[in-house]
Each structure stands twice: as C-alpha cells, then as structure tokens.
MIFITI-792722 format. One record per residue: x, y, z of N, C-alpha, C in turn; residue in one letter. Coordinates in pm, whole numbers, plus 50000, padded with zeros to 5 digits. Layout:
// MIFITI-792722
[rec [X Y Z] [X Y Z] [X Y Z] a],
...
***
This chain:
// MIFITI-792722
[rec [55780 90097 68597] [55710 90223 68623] [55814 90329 68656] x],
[rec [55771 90449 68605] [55895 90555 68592] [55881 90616 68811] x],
[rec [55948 90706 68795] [55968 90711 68900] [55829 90810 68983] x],
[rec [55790 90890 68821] [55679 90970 68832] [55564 90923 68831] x],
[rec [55545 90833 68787] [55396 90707 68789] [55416 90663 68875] x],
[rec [55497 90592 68969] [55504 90604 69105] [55451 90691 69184] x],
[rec [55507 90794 69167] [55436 90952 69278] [55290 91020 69230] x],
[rec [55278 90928 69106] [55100 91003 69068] [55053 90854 69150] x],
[rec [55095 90739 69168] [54999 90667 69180] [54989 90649 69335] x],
[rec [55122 90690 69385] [55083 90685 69536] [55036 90831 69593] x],
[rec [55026 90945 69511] [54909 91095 69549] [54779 91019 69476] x],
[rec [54791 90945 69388] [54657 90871 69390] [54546 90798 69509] x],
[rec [54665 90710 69529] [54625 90572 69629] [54525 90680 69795] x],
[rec [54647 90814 69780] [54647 90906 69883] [54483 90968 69905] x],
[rec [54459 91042 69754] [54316 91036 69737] [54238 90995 69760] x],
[rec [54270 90891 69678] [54145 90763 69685] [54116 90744 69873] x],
[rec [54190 90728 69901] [54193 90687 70050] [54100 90809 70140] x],
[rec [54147 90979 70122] [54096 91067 70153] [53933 91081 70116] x],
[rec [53898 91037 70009] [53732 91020 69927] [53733 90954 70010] x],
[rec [53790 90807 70059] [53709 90710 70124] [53667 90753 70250] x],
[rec [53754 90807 70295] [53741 90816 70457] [53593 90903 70450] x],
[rec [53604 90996 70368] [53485 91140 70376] [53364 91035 70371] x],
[rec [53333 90954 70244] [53258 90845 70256] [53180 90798 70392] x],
[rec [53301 90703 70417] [53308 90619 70554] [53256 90757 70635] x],
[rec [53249 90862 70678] [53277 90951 70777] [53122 91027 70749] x],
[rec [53070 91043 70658] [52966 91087 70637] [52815 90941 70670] x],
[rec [52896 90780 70635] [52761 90708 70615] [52754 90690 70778] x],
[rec [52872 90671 70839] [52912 90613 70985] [52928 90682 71088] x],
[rec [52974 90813 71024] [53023 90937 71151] [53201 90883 71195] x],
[rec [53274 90917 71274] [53373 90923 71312] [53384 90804 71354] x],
[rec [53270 90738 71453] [53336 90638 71552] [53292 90504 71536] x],
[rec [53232 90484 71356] [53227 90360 71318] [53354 90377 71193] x],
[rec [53450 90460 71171] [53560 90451 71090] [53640 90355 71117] x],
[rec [53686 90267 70978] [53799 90144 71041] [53894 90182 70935] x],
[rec [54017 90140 70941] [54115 90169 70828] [54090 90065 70706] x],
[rec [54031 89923 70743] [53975 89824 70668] [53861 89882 70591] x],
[rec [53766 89901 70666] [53653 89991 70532] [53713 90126 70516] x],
[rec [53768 90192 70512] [53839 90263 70389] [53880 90240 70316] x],
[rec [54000 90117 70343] [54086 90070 70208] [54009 90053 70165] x],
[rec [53901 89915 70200] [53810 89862 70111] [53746 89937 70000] x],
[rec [53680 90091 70055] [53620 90100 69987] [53682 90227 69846] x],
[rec [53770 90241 69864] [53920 90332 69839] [53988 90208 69714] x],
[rec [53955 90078 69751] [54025 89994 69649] [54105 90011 69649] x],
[rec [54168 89942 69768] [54376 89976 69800] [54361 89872 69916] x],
[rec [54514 89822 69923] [54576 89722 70011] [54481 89774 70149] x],
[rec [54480 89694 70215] [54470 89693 70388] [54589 89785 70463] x],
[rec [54716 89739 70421] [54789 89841 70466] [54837 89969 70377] x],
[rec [54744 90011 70293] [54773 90178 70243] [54767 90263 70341] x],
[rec [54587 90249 70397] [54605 90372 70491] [54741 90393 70605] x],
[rec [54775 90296 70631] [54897 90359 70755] [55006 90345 70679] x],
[rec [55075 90333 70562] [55149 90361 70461] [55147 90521 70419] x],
[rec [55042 90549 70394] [54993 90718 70331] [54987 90750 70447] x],
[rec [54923 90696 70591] [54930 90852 70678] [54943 90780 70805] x],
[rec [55043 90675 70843] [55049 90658 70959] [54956 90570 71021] x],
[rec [54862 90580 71117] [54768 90547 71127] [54608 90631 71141] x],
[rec [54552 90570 71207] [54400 90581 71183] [54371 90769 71223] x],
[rec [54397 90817 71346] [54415 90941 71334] [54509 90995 71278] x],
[rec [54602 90967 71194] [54676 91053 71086] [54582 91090 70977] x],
[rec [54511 90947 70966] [54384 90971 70843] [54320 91080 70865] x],
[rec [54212 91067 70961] [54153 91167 71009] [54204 91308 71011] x],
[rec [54320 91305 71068] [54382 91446 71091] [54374 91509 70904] x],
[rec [54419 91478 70798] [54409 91473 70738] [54280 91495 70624] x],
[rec [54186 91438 70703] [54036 91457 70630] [54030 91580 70696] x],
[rec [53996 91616 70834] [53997 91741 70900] [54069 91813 70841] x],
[rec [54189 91818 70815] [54283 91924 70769] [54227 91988 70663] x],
[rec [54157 91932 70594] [54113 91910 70441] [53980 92008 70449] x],
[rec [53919 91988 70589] [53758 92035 70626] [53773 92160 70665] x],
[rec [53875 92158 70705] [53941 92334 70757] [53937 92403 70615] x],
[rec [54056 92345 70529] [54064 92383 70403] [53948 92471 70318] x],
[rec [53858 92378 70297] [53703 92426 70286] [53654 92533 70297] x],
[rec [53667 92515 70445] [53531 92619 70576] [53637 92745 70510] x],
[rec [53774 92732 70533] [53844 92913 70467] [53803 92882 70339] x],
[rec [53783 92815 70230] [53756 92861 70069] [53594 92914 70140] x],
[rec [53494 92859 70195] [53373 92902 70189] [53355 93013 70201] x],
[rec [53426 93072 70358] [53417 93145 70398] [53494 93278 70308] x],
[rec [53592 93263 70272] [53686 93354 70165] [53578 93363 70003] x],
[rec [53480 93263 70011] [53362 93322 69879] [53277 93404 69907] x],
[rec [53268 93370 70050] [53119 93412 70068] [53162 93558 70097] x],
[rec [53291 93614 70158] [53335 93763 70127] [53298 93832 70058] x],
[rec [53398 93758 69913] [53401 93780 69783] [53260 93809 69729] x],
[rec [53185 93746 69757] [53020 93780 69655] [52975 93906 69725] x],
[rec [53028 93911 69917] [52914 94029 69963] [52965 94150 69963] x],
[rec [53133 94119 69944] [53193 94256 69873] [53294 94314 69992] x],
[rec [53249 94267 70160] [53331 94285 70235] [53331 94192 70386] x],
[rec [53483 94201 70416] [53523 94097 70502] [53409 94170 70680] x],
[rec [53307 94098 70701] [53211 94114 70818] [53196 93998 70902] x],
[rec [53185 94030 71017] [53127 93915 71080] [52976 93839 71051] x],
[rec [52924 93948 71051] [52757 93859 70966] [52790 93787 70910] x],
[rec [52897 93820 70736] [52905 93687 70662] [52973 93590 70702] x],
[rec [53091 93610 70789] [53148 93489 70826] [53059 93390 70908] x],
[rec [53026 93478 70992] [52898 93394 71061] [52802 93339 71019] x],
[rec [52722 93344 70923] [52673 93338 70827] [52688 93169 70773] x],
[rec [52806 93198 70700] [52907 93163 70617] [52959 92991 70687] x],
[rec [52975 93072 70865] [53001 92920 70929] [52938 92849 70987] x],
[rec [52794 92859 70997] [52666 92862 71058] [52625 92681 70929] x],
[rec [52636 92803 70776] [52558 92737 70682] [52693 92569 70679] x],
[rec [52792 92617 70670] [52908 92499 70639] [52903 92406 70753] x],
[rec [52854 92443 70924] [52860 92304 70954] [52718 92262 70994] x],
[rec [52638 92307 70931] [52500 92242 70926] [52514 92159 70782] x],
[rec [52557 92202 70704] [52591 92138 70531] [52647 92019 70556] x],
[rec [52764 92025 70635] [52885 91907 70680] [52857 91881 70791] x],
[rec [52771 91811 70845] [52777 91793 70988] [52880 91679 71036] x],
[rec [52900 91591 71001] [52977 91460 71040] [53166 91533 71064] x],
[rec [53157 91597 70912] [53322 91664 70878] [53312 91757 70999] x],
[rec [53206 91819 70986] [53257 91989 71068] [53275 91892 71257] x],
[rec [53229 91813 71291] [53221 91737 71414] [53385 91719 71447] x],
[rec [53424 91610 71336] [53533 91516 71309] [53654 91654 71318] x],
[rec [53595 91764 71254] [53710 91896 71299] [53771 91950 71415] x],
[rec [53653 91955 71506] [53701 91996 71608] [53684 91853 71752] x],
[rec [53757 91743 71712] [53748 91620 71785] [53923 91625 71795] x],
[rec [53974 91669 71910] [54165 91633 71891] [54138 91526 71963] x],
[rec [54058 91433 71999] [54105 91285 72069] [54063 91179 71952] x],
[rec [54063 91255 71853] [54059 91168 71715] [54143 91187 71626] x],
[rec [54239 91329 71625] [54351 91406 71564] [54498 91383 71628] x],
[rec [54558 91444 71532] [54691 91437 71601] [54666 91601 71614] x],
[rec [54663 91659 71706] [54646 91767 71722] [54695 91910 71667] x],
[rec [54822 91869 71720] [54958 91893 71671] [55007 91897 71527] x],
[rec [54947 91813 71474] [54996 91845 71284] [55005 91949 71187] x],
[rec [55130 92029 71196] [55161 92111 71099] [55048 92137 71007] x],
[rec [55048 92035 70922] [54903 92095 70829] [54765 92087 70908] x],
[rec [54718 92032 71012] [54616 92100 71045] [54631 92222 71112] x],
[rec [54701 92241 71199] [54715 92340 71278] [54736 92508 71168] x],
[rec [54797 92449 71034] [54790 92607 70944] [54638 92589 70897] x],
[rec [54566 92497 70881] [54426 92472 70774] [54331 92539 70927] x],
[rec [54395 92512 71041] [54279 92578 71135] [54307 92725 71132] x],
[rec [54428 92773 71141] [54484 92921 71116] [54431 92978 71060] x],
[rec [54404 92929 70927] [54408 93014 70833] [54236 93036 70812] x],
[rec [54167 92944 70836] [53993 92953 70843] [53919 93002 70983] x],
[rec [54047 93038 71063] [53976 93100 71194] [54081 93219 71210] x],
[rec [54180 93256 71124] [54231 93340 71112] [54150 93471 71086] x],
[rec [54078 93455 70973] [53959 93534 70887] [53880 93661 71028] x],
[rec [53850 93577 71164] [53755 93616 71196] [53865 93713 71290] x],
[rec [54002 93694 71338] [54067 93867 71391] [54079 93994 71324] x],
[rec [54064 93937 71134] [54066 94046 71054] [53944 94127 71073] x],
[rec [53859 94085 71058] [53711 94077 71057] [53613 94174 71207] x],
[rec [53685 94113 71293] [53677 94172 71430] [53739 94313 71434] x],
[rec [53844 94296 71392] [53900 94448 71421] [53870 94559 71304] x],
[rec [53819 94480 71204] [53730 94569 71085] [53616 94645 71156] x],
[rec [53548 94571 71225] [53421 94560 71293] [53364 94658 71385] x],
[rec [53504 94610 71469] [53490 94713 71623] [53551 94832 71587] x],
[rec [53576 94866 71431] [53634 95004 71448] [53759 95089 71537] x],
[rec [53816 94962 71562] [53937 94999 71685] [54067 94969 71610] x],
[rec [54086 94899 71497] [54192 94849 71429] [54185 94720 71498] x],
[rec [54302 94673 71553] [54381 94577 71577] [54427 94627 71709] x],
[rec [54407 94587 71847] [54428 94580 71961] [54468 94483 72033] x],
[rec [54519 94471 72144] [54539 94356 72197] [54407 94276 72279] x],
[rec [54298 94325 72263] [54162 94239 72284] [54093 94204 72161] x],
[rec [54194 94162 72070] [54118 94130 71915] [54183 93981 71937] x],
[rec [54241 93912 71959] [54321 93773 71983] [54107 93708 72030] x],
[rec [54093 93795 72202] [54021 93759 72248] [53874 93769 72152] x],
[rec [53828 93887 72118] [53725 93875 72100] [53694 93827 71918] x],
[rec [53774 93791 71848] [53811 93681 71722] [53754 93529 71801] x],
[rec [53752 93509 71929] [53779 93409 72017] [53612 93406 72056] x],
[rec [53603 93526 72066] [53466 93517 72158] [53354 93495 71992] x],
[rec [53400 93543 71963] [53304 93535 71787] [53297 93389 71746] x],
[rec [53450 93330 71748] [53428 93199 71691] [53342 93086 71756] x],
[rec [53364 93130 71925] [53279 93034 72024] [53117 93014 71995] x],
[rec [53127 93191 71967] [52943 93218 71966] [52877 93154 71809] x],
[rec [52971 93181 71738] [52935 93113 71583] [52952 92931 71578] x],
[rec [53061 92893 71651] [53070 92756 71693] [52938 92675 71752] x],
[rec [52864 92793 71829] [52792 92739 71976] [52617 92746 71874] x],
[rec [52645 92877 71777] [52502 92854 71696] [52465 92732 71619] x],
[rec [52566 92670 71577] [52609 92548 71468] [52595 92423 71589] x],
[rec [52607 92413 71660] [52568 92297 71770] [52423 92312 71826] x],
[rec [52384 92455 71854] [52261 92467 71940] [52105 92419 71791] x],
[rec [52184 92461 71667] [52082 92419 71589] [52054 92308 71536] x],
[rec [52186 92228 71545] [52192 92117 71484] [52120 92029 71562] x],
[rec [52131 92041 71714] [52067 91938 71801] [51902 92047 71839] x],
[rec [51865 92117 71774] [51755 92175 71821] [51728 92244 71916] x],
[rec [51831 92262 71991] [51787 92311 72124] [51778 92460 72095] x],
[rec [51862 92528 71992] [51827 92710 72013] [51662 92727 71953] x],
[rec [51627 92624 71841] [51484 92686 71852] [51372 92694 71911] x],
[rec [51388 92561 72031] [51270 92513 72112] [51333 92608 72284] x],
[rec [51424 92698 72249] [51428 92759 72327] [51377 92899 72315] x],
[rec [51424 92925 72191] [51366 93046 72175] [51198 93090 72087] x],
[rec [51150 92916 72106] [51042 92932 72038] [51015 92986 71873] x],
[rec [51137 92931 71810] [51176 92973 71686] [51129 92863 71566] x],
[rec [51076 92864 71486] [51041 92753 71387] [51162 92786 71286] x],
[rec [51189 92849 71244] [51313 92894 71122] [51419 92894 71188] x],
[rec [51528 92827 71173] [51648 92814 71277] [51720 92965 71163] x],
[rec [51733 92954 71032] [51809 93030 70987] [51749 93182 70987] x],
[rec [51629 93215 70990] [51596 93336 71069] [51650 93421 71178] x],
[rec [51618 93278 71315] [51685 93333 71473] [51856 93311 71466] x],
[rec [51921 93248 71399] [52072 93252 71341] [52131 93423 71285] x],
[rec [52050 93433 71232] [52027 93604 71166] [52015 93689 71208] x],
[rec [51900 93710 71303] [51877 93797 71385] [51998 93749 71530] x],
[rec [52025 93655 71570] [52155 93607 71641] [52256 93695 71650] x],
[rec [52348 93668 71477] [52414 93765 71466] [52425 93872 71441] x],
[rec [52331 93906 71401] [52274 94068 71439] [52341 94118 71474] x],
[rec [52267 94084 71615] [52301 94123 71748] [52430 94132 71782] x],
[rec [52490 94039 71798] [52607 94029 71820] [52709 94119 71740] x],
[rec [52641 94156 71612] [52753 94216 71517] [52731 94406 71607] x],
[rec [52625 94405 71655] [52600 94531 71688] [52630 94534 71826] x],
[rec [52667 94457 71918] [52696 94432 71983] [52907 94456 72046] x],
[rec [52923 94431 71959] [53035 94388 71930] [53115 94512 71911] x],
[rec [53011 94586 71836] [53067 94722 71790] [53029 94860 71895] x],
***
C-alpha cells in the first residue's frame, strides 16, 4: 500500500469512527458511549479509536468539535437566506439546532466529557459563538464596545437557556404556552428590543 492509501485509509478508519460515535451518541446519549461499540459499529479494530484520537474523550472532543462546526455552518445559512447578520436569526437559528440535535448539542457543552482545552474545539466554539459579538454590536447600534465581550455573553446564555427550558418543558408550562416555537419568538423579540 502506497503511502497515500495509507493516509486515505486511516482519514477513513477516522470517519468511520466519527459516524460511529454520532450513532452511538444519538441511540445512547453520551453516558452509554464505549470505545468497543464504536469500533464495533465503525467496523475497525478495538484499538482504532485511541489510535485516531487518544482516548474516549478525545473521541468525543472531536464529535463536539465537529457539532460546533455545524451550529456556525447553520447559523452562517440561516444569515445568508435572511439577508442580515441579527440576533433574532441567530437565536432563532440556535434555538432550532439544539432542539434538532439534542444528544450532540448536550455532548457540546459537557467539558467533563471533553478535553476542554483542544485547539480544534476551542476554534469550532470561537468561531460559532463568535457570530453572536458581531451581531450584538450590529444590534445595539453602539459598534463594538467594551460591553460587547459581555453582552455576546449575555445573548448566548439567554439563547442557551431557551434550548434547555424547551427541551425539558419547563418554559411552556410556565408560561402557559402550547407552541414552544411561538413563545421562543416572541422570547427573542423581546430581548432583541431589549437589547437595543
């Protein structure tokens, strides 16, 4: 085998392994993941996964890295179609992606399952929560200030906190809401007018 069928087959093996985990991670959630049912189901040695990434949270870090990846393409479309960079759409935008992904979008923000620290996650989180200082200081009409760090911060919490409060039910049986993506809407609204 040339030296290059080598490096397609181990960015292969790499793949394969990454599908598996999403697999494993979607039927099981995070905390029935084994590196054994991945390989297994990845069709690769027992020891690939900690070959390709170390061990079991390298994997992970890795699928996450990957989920970050995403949430910025989603969020960078969903711009693109509405024509401009807003908090509505991002919000919007990140509302719909971790109700879509619930297991991934979880497994994202879990660092006692990550290596925290990993170069590529730490740019794949940058760069998909980056979006929302541009966005903020579009917003508030102030440019770019030194309370845009913070309130990029305060946006992501409140868009973070809608995506948990709906998933487990609690924002609609609080607010007496039958349409979660309605009171999500009118949510950020608020907040977008708020803000400004």
């Amino acid at each position: 085998m040339t030296s290059d069928g080598a490096n397609e087959d181990q960015a292969g093996g790499r793949a394969r392994l990454l599908a598996a985990a999403r697999a494993e991670l979607l039927e099981h959630g995070s905390a029935g993941l084994s590196l054994r049912g991945i390989a297994r189901r990845a069709g690769v040695s027992h020891a690939a996964p900690k070959y390709h990434f170390g061990d079991r949270a390298g994997l992970l870090t890795a699928v996450a890295a990957t989920g970050f990846g995403e949430l910025a393409g989603a969020l960078r479309s969903a711009t693109a179609a509405e024509g401009e960079l807003s908090l509505g759409v991002l919000g919007r935008t990140y509302v719909a992606f971790g109700l879509a992904n619930r297991a991934l979008f979880e497994l994202m923000f879990r660092p006692d399952q990550l290596h925290p620290d990993d170069p590529g996650l730490r740019a794949a989180q940058a760069d998909a929560i980056g979006l929302l200082s541009t966005a903020v200081a579009a917003e508030s009409g102030t440019g770019v200030t030194e309370e845009t760090p913070e309130l990029a911060l305060a946006s992501w919490a409140f868009a973070h906190g809608l995506v948990a409060l709906v998933r487990d039910g609690a924002l609609q049986n609080a607010a007496g809401e039958d349409d979660p993506a309605l009171l999500v809407e009118r949510l950020i609204q608020v907040f977008g007018r708020a803000l400004r």
